[in-house]
ROMAR-964897 format. One line per field, with one value per residue: residue in one letter; y, x, z of N, C-alpha, C in turn. Coordinates in Angstrom, 1 decimal. Atoms other than C-alpha are relative to their C-alpha. Example, Ala and Ser with C-alpha at 12.3 -4.5 7.8 and 13.67 -1.06 7.14 Angstrom:
2
res = [a	s]
n.py = [-1.2	-1.1]
n.px = [0.9	-0.9]
n.pz = [0.0	0.0]
ca.py = [-4.5	-1.1]
ca.px = [12.3	13.7]
ca.pz = [7.8	7.1]
c.py = [1.2	1.1]
c.px = [0.9	-0.8]
c.pz = [0.0	0.8]
% end
This chain:
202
res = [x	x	x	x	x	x	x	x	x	x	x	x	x	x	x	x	x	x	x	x	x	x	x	x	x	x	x	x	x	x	x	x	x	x	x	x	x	x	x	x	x	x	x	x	x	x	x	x	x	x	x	x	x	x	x	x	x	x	x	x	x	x	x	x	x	x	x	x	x	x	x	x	x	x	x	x	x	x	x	x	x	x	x	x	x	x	x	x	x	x	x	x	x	x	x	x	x	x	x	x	x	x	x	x	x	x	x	x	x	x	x	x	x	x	x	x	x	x	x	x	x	x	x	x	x	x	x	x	x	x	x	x	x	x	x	x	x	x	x	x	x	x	x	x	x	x	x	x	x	x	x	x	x	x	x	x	x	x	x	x	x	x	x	x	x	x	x	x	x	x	x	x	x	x	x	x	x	x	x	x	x	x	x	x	x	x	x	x	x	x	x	x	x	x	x	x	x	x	x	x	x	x]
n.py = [0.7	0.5	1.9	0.6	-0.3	0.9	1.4	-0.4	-0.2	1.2	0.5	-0.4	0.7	1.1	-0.1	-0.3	1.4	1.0	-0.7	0.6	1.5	0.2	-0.1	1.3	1.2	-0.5	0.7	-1.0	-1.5	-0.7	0.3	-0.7	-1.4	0.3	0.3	-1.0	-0.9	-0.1	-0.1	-1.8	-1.1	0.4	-0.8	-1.4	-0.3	0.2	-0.8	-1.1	0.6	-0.1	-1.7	-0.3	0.2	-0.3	-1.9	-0.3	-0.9	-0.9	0.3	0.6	-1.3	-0.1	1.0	-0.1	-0.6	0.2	0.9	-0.5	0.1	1.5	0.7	-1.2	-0.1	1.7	0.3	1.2	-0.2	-1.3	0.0	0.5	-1.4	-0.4	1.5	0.2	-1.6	-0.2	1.3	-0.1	-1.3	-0.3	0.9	0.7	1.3	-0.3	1.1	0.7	1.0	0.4	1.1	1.0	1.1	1.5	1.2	1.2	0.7	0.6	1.6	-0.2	0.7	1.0	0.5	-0.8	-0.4	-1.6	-0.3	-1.5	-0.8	-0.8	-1.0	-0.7	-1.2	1.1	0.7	1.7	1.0	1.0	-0.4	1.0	-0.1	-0.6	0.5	-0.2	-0.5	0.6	-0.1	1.3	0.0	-0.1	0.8	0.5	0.2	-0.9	0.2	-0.9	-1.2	-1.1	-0.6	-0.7	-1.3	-0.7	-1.5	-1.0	-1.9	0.2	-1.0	-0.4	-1.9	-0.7	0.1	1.4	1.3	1.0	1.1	0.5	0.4	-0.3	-0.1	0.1	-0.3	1.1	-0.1	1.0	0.8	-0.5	-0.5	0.2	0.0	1.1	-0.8	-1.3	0.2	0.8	-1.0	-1.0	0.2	-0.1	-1.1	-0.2	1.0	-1.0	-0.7	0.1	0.2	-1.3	-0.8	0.8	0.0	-1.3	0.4	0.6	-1.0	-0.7]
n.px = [-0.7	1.4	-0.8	-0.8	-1.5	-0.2	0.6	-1.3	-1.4	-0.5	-0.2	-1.4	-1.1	0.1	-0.7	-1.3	-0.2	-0.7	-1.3	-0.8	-0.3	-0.6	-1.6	-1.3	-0.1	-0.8	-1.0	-0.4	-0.3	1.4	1.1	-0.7	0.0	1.2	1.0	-0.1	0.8	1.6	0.5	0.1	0.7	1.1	-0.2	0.1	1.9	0.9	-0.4	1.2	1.2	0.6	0.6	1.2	1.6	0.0	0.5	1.1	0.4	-1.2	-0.8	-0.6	-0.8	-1.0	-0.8	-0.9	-0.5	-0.9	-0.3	-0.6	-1.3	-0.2	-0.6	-1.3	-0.8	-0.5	-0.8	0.4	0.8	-0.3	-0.9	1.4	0.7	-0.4	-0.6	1.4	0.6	-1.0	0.7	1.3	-0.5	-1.0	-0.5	-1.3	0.6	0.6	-0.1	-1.3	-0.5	-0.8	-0.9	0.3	-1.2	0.3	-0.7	-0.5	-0.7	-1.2	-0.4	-1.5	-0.6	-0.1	1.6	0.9	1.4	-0.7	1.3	0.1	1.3	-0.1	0.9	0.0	1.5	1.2	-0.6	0.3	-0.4	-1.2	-1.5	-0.1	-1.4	-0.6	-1.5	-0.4	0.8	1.0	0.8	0.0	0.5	-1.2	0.5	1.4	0.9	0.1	1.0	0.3	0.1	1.0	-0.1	0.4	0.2	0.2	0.4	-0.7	0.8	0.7	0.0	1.3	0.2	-1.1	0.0	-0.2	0.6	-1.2	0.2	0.4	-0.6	1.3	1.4	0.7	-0.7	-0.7	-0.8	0.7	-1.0	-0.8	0.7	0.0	1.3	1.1	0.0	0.7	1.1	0.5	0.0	0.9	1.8	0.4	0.4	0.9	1.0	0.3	0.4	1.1	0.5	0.7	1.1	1.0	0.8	0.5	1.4	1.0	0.4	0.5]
n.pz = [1.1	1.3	0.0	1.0	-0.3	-0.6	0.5	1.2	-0.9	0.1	1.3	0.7	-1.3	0.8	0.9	-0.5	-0.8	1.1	0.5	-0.8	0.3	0.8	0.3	-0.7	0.2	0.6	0.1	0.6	0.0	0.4	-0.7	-1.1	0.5	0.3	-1.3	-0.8	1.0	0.1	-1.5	-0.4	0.6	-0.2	-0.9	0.5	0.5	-1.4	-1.1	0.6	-0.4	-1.5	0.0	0.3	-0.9	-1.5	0.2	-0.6	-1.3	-0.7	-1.1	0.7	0.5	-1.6	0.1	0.9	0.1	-1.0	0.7	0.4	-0.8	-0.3	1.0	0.7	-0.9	-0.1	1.0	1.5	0.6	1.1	0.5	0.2	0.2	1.1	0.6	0.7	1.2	1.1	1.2	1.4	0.7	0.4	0.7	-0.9	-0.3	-1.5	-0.5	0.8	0.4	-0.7	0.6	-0.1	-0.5	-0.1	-1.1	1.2	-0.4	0.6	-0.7	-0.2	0.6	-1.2	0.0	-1.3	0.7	-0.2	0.8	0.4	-0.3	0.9	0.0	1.6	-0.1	0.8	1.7	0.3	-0.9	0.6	0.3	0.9	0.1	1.4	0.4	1.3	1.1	-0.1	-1.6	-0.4	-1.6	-1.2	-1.1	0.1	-1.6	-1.2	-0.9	-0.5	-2.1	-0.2	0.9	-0.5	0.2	-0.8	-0.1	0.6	-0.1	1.0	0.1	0.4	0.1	-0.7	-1.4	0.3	-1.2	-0.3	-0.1	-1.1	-1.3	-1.0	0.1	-0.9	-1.0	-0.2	1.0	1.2	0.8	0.9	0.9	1.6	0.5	-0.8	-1.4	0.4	1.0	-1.3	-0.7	0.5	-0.2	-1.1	-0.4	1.5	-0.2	-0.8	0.6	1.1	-0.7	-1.0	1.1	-0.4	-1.7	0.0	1.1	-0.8	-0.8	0.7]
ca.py = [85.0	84.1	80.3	79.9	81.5	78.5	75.8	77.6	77.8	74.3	73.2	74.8	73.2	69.9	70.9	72.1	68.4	66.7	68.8	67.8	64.3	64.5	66.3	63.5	61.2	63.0	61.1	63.6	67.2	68.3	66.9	68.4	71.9	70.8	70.1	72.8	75.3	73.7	73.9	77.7	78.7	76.4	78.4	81.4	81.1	79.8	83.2	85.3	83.5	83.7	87.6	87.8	86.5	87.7	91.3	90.2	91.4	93.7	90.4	87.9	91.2	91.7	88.4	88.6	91.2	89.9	87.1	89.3	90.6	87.4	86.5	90.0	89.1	85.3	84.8	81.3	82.5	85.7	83.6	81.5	84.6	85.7	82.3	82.3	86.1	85.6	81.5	83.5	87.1	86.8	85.1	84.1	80.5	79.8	77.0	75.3	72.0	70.5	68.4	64.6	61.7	58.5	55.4	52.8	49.4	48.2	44.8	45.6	43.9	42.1	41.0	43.4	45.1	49.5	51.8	55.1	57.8	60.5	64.0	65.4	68.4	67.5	65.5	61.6	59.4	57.8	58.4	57.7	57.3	59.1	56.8	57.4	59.3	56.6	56.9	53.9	53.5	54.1	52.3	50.4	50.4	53.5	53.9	57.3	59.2	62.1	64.1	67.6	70.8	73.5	77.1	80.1	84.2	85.2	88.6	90.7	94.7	95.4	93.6	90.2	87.4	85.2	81.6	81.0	80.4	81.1	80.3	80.9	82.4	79.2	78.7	76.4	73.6	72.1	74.2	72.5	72.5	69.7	70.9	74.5	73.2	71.0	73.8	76.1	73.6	72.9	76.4	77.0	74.1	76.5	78.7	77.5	75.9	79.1	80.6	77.7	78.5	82.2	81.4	79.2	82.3	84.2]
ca.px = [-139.3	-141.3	-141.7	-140.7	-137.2	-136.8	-138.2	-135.4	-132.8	-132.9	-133.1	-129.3	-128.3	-129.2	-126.9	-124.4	-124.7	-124.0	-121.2	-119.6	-120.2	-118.5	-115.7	-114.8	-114.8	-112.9	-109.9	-108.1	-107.2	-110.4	-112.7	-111.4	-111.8	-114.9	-117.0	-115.6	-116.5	-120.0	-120.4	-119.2	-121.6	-124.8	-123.3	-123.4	-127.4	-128.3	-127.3	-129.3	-132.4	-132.8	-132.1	-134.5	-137.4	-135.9	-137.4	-141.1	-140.9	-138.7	-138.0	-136.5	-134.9	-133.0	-131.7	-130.4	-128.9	-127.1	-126.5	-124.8	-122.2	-121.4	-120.1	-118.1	-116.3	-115.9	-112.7	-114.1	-117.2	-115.8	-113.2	-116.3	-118.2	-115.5	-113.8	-117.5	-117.6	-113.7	-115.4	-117.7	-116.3	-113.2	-110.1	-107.5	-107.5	-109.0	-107.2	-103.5	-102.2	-100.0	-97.0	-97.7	-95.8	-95.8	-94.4	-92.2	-91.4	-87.7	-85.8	-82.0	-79.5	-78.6	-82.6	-83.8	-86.9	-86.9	-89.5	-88.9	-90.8	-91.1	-92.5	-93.8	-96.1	-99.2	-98.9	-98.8	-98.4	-95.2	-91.5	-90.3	-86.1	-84.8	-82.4	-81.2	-84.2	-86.9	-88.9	-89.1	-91.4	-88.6	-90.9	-94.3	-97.0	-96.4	-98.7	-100.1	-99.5	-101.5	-102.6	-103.9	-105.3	-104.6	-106.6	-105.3	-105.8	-108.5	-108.8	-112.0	-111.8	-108.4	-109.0	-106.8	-108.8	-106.5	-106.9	-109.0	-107.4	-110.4	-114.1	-116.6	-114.1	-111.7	-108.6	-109.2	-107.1	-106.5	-107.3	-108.1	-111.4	-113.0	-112.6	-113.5	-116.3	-117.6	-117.5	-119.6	-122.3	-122.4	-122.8	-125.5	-127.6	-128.0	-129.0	-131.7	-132.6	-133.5	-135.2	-137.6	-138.3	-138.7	-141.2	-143.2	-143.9	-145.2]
ca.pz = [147.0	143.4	143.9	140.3	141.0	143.4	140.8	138.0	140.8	141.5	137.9	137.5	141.4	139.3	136.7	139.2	141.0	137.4	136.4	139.7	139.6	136.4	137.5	140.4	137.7	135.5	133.6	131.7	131.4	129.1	131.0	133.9	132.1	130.7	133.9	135.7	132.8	133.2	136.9	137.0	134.9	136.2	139.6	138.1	136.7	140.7	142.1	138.9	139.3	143.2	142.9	140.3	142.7	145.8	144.2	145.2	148.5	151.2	153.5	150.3	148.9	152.3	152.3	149.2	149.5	152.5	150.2	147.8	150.0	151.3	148.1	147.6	151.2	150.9	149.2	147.4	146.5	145.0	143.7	142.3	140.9	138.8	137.8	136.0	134.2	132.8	131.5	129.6	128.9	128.7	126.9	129.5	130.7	134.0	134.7	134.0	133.1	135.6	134.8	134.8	136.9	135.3	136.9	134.9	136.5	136.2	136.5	137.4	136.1	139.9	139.4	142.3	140.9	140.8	139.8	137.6	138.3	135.2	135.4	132.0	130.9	129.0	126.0	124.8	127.5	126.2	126.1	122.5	121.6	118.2	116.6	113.1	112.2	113.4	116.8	118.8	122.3	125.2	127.7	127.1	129.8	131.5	134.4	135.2	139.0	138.8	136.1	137.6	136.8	138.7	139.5	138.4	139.4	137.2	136.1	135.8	134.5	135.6	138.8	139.4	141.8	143.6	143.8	147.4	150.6	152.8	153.2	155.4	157.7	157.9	155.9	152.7	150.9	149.3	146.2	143.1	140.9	142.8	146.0	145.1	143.1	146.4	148.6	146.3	145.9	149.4	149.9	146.5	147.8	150.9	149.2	147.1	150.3	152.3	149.2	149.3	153.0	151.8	149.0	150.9	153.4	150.5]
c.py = [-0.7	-1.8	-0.5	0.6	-1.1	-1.1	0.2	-0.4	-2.0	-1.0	0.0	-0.5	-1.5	0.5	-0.1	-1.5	-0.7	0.5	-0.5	-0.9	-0.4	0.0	-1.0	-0.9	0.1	-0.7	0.7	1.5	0.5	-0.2	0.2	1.3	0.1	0.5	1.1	1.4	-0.2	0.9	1.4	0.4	-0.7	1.0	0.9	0.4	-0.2	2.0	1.3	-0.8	0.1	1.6	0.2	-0.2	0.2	1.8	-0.3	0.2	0.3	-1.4	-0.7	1.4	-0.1	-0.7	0.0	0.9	-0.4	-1.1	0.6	0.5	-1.0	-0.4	1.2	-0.4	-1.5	-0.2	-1.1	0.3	1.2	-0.2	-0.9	0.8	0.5	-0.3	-0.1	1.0	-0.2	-1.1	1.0	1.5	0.0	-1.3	-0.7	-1.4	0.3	-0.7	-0.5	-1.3	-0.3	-1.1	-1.2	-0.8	-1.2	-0.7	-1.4	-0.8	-0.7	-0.8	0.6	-1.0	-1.5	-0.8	0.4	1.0	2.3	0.6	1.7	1.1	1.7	1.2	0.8	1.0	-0.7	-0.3	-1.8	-0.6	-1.0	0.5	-0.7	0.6	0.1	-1.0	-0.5	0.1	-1.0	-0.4	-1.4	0.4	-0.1	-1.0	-0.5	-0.4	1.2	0.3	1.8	0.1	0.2	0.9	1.0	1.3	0.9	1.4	0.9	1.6	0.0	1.5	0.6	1.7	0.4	-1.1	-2.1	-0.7	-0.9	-1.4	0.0	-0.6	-0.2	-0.2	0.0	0.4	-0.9	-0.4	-1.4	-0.7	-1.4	0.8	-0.1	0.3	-0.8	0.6	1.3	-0.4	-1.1	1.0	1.2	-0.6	-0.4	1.4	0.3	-0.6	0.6	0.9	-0.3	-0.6	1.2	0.6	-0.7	0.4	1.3	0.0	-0.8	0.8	1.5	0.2]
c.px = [-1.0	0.8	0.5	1.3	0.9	-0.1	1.6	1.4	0.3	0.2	1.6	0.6	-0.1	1.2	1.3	0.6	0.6	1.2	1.1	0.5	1.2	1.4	0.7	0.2	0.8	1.5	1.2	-0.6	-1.4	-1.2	-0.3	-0.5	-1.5	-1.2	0.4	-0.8	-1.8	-0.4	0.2	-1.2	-1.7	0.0	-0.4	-1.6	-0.7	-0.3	-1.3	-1.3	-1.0	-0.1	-0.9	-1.4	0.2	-0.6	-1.5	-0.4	1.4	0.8	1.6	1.2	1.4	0.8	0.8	1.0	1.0	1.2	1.3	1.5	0.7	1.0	1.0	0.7	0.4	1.3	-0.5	-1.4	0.3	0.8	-1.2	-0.6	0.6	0.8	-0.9	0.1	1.4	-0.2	-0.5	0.4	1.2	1.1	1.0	-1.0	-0.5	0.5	1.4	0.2	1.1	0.8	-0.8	0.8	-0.5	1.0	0.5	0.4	1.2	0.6	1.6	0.7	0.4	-1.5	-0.7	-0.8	0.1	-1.2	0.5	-1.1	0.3	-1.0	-0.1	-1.2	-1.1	0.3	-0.2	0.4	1.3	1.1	0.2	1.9	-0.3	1.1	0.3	-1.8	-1.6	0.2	-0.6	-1.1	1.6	-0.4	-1.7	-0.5	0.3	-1.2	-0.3	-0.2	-1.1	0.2	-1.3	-0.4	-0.2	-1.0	1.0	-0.5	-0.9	0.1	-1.5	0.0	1.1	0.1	0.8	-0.9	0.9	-0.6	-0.6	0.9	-0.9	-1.3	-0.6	0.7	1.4	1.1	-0.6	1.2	-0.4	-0.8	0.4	-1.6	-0.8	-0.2	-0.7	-1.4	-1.6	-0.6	-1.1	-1.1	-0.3	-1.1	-1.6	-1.1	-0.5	-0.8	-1.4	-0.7	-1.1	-0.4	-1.0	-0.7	-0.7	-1.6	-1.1	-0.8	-1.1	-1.5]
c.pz = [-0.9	0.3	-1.2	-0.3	0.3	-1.1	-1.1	0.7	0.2	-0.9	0.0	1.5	-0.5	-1.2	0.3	0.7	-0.7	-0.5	1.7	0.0	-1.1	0.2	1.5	-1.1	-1.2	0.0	-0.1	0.3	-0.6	0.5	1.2	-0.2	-0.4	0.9	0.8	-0.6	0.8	1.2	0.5	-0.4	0.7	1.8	0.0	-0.4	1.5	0.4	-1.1	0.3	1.2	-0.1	-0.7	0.8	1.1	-0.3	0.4	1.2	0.8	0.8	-1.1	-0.8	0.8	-0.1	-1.3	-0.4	1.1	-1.1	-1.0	0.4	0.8	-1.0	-0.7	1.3	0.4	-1.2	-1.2	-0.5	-0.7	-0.9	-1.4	-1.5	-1.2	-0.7	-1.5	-0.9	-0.4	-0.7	-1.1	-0.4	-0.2	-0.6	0.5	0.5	1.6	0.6	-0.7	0.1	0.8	-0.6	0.8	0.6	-0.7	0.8	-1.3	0.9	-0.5	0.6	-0.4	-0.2	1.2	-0.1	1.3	-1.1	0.4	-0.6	-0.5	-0.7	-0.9	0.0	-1.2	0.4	-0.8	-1.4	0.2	1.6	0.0	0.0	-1.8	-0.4	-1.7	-0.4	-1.8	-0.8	0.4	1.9	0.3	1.6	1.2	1.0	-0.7	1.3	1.1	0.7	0.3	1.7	0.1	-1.6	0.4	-0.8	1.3	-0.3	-0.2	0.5	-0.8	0.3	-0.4	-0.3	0.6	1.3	-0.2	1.5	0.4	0.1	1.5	0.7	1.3	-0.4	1.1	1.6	0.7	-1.1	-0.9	-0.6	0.1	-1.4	-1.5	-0.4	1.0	0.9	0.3	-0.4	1.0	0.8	-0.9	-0.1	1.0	0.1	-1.2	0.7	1.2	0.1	-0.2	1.1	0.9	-0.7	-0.5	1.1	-0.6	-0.9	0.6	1.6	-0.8	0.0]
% end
């Protein structure tokens, strides 16, 4: 393994670390889409980089090649893989917009206290009432639930990808970006780990 494969490789598992961070901390829907975007693709430069330096010799070769199929028979790494080539070649989303719950507190007319709980798609955060032509707030202070993005099939050349249910031989869930996005840089950081060991055998 070329030790500057490793030095590249770990530059873009630094990438793939800050793009995660991001997306726990993620408020909103674009920045959700955002951080995930990134982190596929800082994913996606680990895996070229190590193959390119796993070519200076037969043992790092090997491995990588093992490496390779690994990631054609791992559902979340394949799902991974080509989450990444429809980001960047293609035009479908990769990702949906999950309806929203807010939460409204309400004071009942007996004076017992009530809470209504509103599921919308994405958009303003507000209810607003139509009355003769001029829009009013329905409620002020609504509280946000959850406000999610889900995974999606992804398509590559004819071929659809399913959303991950399995890794590493072990069923998987739950399956959102984070989670998915956890589990690959677990696995990445692995990686770049044992192509250190390889390069330092050189």
């Amino acid at each position: 393994m070329h030790p500057a494969a490793v030095v590249h490789a770990q530059r873009k598992l630094e990438n793939a670390e800050r793009a995660l961070h991001n997306l726990r901390n993620a408020e909103d829907f674009s920045e959700i889409e955002r951080e995930w975007s990134a982190f596929l693709m800082a994913l996606g430069t680990i895996y070229t980089k190590l193959e390119q330096g796993s070519k200076l010799n037969n043992v790092s070769r090997g491995w990588f090649d093992q490496v390779k199929r690994e990631r054609r028979e791992d559902k979340l790494l394949q799902y991974l893989h080509q989450a990444r080539n429809a980001e960047e070649h293609g035009i479908e989303d990769i990702t949906s917009r999950n309806a929203r719950i807010l939460r409204q507190p309400l004071k009942l007319p007996n004076g017992k206290t009530a809470e209504l709980r509103i599921s919308l798609p994405a958009g303003p955060e507000d209810l607003q009432l139509s009355e003769d032509g001029n829009e009013t707030k329905l409620f002020d202070g609504l509280q946000r639930i959850s406000s999610t993005v889900a995974l999606v099939p992804v398509k590559n050349h004819g071929t659809i990808f399913s959303v991950p249910d399995e890794h590493l031989g072990k069923p998987f869930a739950p399956v959102d970006p984070l989670a998915v996005a956890e589990a690959g840089y677990d696995y990445a950081a692995l990686l770049v780990s044992t192509a250190k060991a390889f390069s330092e055998l050189n």
